[in-house]
N, C-alpha and C positions, 0 to 999 in steps of 0.2 A: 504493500500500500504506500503511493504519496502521502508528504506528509504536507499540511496545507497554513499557510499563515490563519494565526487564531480569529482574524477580523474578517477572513473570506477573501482573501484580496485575489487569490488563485482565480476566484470564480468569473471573476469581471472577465467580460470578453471585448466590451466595448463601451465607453474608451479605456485603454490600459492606466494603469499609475492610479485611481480612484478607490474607492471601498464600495464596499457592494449597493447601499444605498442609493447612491449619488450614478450611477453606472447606469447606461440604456440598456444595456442584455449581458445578463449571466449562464453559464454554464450550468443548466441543469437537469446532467445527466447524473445517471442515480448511482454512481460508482464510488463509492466512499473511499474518504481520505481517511489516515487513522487517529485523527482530530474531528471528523467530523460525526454525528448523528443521524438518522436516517429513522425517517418517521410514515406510517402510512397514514395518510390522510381521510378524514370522514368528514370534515367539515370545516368550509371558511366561515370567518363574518371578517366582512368587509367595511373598513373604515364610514361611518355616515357621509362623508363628503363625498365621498367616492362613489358610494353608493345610491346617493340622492341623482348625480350623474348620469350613473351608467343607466338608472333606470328612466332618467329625462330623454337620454337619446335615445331608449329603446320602447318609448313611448308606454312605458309600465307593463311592456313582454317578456312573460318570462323565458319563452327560447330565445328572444333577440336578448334577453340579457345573457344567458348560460352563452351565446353566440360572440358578444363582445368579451365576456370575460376570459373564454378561453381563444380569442386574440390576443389578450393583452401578454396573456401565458406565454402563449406561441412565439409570440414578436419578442419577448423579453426575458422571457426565462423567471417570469416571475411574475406576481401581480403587481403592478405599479402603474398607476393608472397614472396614462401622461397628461391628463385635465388636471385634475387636483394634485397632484405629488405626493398622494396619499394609496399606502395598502389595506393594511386589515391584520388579520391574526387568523390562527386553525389550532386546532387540535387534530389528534389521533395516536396511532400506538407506536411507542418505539420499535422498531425493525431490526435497528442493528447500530451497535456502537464504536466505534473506532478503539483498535486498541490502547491509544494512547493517551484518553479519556476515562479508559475502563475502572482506573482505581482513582479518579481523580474527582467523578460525579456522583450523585445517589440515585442514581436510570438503573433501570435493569432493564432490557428486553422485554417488551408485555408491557410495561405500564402505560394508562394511557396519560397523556400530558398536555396543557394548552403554551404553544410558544406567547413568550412575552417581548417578541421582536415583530418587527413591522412586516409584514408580507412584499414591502418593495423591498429589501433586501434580502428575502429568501429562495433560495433555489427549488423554483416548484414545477412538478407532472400533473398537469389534470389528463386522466387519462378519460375521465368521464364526467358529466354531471348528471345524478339523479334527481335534484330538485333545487326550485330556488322557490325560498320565501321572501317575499316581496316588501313583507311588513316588518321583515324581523333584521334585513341587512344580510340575510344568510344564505349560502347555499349548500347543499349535500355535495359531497364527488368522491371519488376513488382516484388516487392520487398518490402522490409522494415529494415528502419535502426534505431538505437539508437543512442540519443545525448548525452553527458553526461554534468551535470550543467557546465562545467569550457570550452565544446567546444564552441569553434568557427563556424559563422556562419553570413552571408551574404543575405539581399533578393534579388532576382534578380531584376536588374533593370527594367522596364518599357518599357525602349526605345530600348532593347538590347536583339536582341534573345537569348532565355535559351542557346542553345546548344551555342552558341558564347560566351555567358558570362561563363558558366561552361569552358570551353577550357581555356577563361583569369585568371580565378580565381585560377585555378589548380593550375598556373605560377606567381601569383600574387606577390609572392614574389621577384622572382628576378629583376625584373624594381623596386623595392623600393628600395632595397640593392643595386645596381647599379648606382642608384641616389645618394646615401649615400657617395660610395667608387669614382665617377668620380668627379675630379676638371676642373677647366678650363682650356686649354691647355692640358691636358692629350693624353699618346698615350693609346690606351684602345683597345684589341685585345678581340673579343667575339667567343670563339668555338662555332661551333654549329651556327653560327649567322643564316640559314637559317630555322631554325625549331623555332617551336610558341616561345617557352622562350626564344632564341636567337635574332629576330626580335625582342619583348619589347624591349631588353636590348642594341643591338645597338641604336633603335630610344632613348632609352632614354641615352645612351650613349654618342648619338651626342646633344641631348640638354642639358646636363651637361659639355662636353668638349669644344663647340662654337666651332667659328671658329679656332680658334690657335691649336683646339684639332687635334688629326688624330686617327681615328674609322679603327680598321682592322676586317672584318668578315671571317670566315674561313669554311668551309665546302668541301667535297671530293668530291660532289656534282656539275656537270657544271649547270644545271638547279637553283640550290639554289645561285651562284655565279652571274649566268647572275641578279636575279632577286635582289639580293645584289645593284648592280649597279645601276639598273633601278629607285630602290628605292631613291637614291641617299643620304645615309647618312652611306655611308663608302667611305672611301678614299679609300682603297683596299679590293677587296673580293679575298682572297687566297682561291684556290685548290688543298688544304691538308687534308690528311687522317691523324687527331690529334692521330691516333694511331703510328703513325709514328713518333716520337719526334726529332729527327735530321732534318728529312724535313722541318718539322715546324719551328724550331728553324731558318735554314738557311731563307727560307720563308719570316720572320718577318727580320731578321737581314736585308733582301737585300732590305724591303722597310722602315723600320726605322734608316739606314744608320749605324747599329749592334748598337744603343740606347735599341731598346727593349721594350718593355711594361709598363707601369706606371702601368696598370693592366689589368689584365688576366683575363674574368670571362668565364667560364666553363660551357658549357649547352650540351655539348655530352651526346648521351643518350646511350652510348656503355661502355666496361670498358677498360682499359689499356690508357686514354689519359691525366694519372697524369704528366709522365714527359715531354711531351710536352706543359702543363702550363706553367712547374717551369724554359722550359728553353728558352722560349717567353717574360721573364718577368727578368726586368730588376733587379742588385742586388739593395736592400731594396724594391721592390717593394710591388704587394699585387694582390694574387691572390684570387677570389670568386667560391669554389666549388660548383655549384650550382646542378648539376649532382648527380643524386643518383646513378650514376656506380661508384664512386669515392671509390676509397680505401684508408681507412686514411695511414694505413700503407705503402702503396706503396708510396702514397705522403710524409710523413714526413720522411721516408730512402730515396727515391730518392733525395728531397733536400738536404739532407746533403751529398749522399752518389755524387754531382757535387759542392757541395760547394756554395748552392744559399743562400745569409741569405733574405730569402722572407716573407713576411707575410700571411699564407693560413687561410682564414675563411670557417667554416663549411656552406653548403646553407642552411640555416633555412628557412622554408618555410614561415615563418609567419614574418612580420615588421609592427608597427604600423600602422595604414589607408590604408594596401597594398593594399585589396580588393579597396575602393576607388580610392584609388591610379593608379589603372591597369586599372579600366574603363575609367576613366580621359581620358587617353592618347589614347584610341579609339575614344573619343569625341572630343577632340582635334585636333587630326590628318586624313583627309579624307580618305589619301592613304593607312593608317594603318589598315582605320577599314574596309576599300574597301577587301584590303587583307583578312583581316579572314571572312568577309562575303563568300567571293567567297569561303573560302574551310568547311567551317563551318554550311552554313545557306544554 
């Protein structure tokens, strides 16, 4: 067996010198390196931006979806959707381990696992798809993927159905970084609050704000608003289209008494709702782009170009123990994990 650099650098085929991420097409053929992991695949969920996409151009069909998506495969060796720059995550069973990993990992062979690395940078086979769920960002296929030593990786829990835990994990990031950035008393306004990343991050929102805090969710959505409420761990569910930045702005101003946001975290999965962050959010405050529709550049001119001095973090998908982290709060909370049962399971 080859032995392959721990960041995948081997796989890149085009352009050379890059990492696998940043790469238009990877090698991926199923022949392992003895650094590498080798997984059979049963299921993607693909990033919401992505997926909001692939199902806009494929006019909400699901063979024209299964159709693009295994283009994107084909062309690239990977999923990496060249609209958004956004992939997704999969689970399935390990296959086979490279010897030179073998005493170095807690894998055995048979376990099943959910990667906690982005699907543009992994080397994937769809060799089929059995289904796509249209509602849920998900599809079935039989497949195979490559790990590489340095990714990230998850076994699925026990108690937690695959496809429900694959949907958490996708997101698992933002309820960690959410926890991070909310203090107590904070006003915390969450785009997006009615889709999967959104719900984490107000529930966790309001457990980090208490009671002094005030939780704003926002969605253009009356069905994601009614159930906002229902929830009951926002003060207000606004319905606003975050593509709309005045609206919003006035929106927030008329139920924070024009205070404004302590912080703003971002889970649109569309593009154009930078400057309705920057002007939800109060000056010094801090906003969390967690959205891969985000445009840096649109965000960092728009602040400046209203005079907001804010704090904008990139959404890094990964925070220490997120995976952890994210299941917790399903086991914690009954109405939480009731919710993603029911659309999930």
């Amino acid at each position: 067996m080859q032995h392959g650099s721990a960041y995948g650098t081997h796989r890149v085929l085009e352009p050379r010198g890059v990492l696998p991420q940043g790469a238009w097409k990877l090698d991926n053929t199923m022949t392992l390196c003895d650094n590498e992991i080798l997984i059979d695949v049963s299921a993607l969920n693909i990033d919401a931006a992505s997926f909001t996409q692939i199902k806009r151009e494929a006019a909400d069909d699901e063979a024209q979806v299964a159709h693009i998506v295994l283009g994107i495969v084909t062309q690239r060796g990977k999923l990496h959707n060249p609209v958004t720059g956004s992939g997704g995550m999969l689970i399935g069973t390990v296959r086979q381990i490279g010897p030179a990993l073998a005493d170095k990992i807690d894998l055995k062979v048979g376990d099943k696992i959910a990667t906690l690395v982005s699907l543009s940078l992994t080397p994937l086979r769809i060799d089929s798809i059995t289904q796509v769920h249209l509602h849920k960002d998900q599809i079935d296929i039989q497949g195979q993927a490559i790990l590489f030593e340095t990714g990230l990786y998850a076994r699925l829990p026990a108690d937690i159905d695959e496809k429900m835990a694959l949907a958490i994990l996708d997101v698992a990031g933002a309820p960690a970084q959410t926890a991070r950035l909310v203090k107590p008393g904070d006003t915390v306004v969450v785009m997006g609050g009615g889709g999967k990343s959104g719900t984490l991050c107000v529930y966790e929102a309001r457990k980090r704000a208490g009671p002094t805090g005030c939780i704003i969710g926002v969605s253009p959505f009356a069905k994601d608003c009614e159930r906002m409420k229902a929830l009951g761990w926002v003060d207000h569910a606004l319905q606003v289209d975050a593509t709309h930045a005045l609206a919003l702005m006035d929106a927030v101003a008329a139920v924070t008494g024009e205070k404004m946001a302590d912080v703003v975290i971002n889970c649109v999965n569309i593009p154009h709702t930078e400057m309705a962050s920057i002007l939800a959010t109060r000056q010094h405050g801090k906003i969390y782009f967690f959205s891969m529709a985000t445009s840096f550049t649109a965000a960092a001119l728009g602040a400046e170009g209203v005079g907001k001095d804010v704090e904008m973090l990139i959404g890094n998908g990964y925070a220490s123990d997120h995976a952890q982290h994210a299941l917790g709060l399903l086991r914690e909370s009954a109405p939480l994990r009731q919710l993603f049962e029911e659309r999930y399971v």
